[in-house]
C-alpha positions as CSV (number, residue, x, y, z in Angstrom):
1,X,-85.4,8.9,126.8
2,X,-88.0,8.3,124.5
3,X,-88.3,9.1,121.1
4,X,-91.6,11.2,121.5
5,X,-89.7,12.9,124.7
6,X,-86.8,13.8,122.9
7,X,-89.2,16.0,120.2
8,X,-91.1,19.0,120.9
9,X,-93.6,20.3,119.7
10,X,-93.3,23.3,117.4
11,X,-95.3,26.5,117.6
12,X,-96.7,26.7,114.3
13,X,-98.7,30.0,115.0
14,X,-99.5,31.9,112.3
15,X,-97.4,29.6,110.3
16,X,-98.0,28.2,106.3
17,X,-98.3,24.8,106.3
18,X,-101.1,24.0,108.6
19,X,-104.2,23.5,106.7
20,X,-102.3,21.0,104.2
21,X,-101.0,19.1,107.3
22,X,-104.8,19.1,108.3
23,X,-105.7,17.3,105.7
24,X,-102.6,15.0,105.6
25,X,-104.1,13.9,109.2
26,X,-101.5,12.2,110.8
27,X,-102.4,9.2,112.5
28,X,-100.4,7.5,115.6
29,X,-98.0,4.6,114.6
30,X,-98.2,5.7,110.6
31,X,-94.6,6.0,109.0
32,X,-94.8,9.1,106.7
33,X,-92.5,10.7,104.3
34,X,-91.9,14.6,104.5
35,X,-90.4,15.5,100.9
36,X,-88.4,19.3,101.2
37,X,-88.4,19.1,105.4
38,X,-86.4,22.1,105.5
39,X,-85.9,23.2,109.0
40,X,-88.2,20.2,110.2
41,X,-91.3,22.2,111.7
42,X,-94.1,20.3,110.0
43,X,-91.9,17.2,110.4
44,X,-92.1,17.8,113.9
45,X,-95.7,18.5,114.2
46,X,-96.3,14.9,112.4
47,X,-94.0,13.4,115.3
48,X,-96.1,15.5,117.8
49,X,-99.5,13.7,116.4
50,X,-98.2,10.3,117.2
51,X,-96.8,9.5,113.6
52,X,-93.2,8.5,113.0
53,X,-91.8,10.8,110.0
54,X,-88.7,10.9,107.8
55,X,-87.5,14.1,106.5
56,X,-85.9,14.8,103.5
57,X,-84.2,18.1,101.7
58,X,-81.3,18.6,99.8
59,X,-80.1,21.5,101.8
60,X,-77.4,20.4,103.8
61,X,-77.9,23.8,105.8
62,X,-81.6,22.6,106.5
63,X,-81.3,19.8,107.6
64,X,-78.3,21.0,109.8
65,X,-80.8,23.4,110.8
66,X,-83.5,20.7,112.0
67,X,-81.6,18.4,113.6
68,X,-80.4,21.3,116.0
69,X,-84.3,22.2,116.8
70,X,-85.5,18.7,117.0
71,X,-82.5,16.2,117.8
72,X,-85.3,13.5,118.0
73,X,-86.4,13.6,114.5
74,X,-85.1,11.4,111.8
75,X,-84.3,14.3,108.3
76,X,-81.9,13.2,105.8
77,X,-79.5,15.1,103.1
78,X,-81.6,13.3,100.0
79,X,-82.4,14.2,96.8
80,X,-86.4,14.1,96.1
81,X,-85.6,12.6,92.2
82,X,-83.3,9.9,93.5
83,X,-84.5,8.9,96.9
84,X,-85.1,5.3,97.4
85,X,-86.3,2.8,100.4
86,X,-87.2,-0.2,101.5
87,X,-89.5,1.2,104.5
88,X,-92.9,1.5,103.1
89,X,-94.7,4.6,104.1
90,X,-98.3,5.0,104.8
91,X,-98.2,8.7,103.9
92,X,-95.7,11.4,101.4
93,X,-96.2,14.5,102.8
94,X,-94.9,17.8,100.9
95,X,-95.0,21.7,101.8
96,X,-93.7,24.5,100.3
97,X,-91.0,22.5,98.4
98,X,-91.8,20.3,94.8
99,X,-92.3,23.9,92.4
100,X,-88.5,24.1,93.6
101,X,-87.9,20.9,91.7
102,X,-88.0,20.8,88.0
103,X,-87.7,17.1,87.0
104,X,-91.9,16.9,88.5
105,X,-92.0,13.0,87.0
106,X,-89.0,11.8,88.3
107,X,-90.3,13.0,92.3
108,X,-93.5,11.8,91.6
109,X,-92.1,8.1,91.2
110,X,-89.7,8.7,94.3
111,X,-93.5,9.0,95.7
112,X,-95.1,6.1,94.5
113,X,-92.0,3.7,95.1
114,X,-91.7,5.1,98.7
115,X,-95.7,4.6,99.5
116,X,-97.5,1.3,100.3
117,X,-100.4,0.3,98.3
118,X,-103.8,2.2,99.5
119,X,-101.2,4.7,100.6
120,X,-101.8,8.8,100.5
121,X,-99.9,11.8,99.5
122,X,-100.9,15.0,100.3
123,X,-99.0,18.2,99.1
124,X,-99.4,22.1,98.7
125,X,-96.9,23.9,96.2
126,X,-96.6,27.0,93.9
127,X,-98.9,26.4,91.4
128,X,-99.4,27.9,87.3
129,X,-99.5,31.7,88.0
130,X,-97.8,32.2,91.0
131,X,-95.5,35.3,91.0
132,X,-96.7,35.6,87.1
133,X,-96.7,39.8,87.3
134,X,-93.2,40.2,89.1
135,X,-92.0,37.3,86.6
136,X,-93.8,38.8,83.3
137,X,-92.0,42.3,84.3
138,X,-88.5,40.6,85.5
139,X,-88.1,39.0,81.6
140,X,-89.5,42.5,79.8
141,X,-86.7,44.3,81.9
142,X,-83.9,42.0,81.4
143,X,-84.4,41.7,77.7
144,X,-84.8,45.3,77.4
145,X,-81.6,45.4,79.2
146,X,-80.5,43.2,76.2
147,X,-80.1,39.9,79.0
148,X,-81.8,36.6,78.2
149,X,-84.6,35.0,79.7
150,X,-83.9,31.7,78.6
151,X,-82.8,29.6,82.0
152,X,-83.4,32.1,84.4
153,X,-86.7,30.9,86.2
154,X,-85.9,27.9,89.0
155,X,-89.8,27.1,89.4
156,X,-91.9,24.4,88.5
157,X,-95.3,25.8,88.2
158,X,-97.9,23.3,86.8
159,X,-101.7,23.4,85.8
160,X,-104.0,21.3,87.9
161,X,-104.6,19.3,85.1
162,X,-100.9,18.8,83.9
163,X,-100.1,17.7,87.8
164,X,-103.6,15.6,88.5
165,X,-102.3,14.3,84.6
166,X,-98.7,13.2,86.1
167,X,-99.9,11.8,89.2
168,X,-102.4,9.4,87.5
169,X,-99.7,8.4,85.1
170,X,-97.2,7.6,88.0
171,X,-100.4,5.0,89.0
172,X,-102.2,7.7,91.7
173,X,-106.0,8.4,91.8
174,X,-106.4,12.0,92.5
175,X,-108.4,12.4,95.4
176,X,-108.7,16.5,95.4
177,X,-107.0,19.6,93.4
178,X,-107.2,22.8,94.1
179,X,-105.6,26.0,92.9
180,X,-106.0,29.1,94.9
181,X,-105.1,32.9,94.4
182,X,-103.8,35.9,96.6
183,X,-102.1,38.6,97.4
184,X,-99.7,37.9,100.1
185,X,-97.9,41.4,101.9
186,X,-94.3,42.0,101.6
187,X,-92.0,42.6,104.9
188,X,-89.6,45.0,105.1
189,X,-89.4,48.8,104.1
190,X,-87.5,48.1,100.3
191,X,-90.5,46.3,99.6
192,X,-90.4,44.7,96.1
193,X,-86.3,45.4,96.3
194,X,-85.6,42.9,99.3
195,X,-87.7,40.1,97.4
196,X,-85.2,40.7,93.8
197,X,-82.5,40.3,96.2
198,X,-83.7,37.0,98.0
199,X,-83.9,36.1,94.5
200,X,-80.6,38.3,92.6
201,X,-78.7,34.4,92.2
202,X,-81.4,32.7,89.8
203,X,-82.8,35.9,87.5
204,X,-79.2,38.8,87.5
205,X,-75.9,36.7,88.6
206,X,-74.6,37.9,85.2
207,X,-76.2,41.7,85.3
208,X,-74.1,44.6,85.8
209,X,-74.5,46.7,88.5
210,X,-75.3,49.7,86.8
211,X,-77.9,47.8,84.6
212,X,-79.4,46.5,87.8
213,X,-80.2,49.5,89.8
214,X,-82.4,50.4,85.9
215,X,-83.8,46.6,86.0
216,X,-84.8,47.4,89.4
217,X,-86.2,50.5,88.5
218,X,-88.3,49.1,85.3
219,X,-89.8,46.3,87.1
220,X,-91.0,48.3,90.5
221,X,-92.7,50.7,87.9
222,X,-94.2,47.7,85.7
223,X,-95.8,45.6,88.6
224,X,-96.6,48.9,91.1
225,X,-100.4,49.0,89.7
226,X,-100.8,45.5,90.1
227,X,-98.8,45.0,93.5
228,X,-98.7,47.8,95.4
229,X,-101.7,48.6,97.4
230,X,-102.1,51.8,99.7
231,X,-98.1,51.5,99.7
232,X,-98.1,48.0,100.8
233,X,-96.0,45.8,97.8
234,X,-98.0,42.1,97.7
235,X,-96.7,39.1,95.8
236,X,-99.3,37.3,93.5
237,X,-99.5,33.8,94.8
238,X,-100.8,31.3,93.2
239,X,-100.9,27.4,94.9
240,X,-101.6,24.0,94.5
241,X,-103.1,21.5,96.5
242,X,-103.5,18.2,96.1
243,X,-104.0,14.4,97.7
244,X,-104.0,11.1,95.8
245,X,-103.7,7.8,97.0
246,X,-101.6,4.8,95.3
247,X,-103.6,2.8,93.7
């Protein structure tokens, strides 16, 4: 069975992802790295457009998780900072995955080691701003509370000019920036409740329960005029976008 046989297609309706894979523009026969895979659906769709793609994510679970979807596709258990090969790629392609990693410089020369000369990287990723109000409220509650703030926050979330000032360091030519705003609806009837859960390890491992339910209660009152509209809780998003070509 062929290798193009063996993949499918994934149904990407409605999905994130899609306008930055746009612009990557995956052309048939082009190798192309996909930095933070995760459960391989973008990798998939590069496959799908002829490309041949190598995933990576440091989620053991993820990549478990895509190679059970798409048993064609070639993902890896690799860490973005360290990752090193000799197969030069003619594209890096990222989604949803570098504002996880803090160390920005040291993925930014996985990048330029992994692309050939004249090659492109293309990326969308939390950018300055994003989740600023939910953020700005979490820290006034926990040090009310009489917790730290110092270490909690996982994100990397630069600036267009701080990233578009790292990639031309690394040796890149930025080609485009851009950093968009918006709202972006909450699921699920706990509204801003279910999203400090998804998020309980990083910002309270060490709180108390009793203290929580009150940080709970402090920060659904301190972000409800910004975030809740007509009883719908948003999340402030903020994103980057950005392709630059080795140079």
């Amino acid at each position: 069975m062929s290798y193009e046989k063996r993949l499918r297609m994934p149904d990407l309706t409605g999905k994130p992802g899609l306008e930055v894979l746009a612009m990557l523009s995956p052309q048939p026969g082009e190798r192309i790295l996909d930095v933070g895979c995760g459960t391989g659906d973008l990798t998939s769709a590069i496959a799908a457009a002829g490309a041949i793609p190598t995933g990576i994510d440091l989620s053991e679970e993820m990549v478990g998780r895509a190679r059970l979807k798409y048993p064609g596709l070639d993902v890896l258990v690799e860490n973005a900072c360290q990752y090193r090969t000799d197969v030069q790629f003619d594209a890096v392609f990222s989604n949803a995955a570098l504002h996880w990693i803090q160390d920005a410089p040291a993925v930014v020369r996985t990048i330029w080691l992994a692309l050939r000369e004249g090659g492109r990287f293309v990326a969308e990723f939390a950018g300055s701003g994003n989740v600023a109000v939910l953020t700005s409220a979490i820290k006034q509650a926990l040090e009310e509370h009489g917790y730290t703030w110092e270490g909690r926050n996982p994100w990397y979330h630069p600036t267009i000019g701080e990233y578009a000032s790292l990639l031309e360091q690394a040796g890149f030519r930025v080609a485009s920036a851009q950093h968009f705003d918006k709202l972006t609806p909450l699921k699920g009837s706990l509204g801003i409740r279910n999203w400090l859960d998804s998020f309980a390890t990083y910002f309270f491992p060490d709180v108390t329960p009793s203290d929580k339910e009150s940080i709970y209660s402090f920060i659904e009152s301190a972000a409800k005029p910004r975030l809740e509209l007509d009883g719908q809780w948003m999340i402030d998003t903020s994103r980057l976008r950005v392709s630059a070509i080795k140079v």
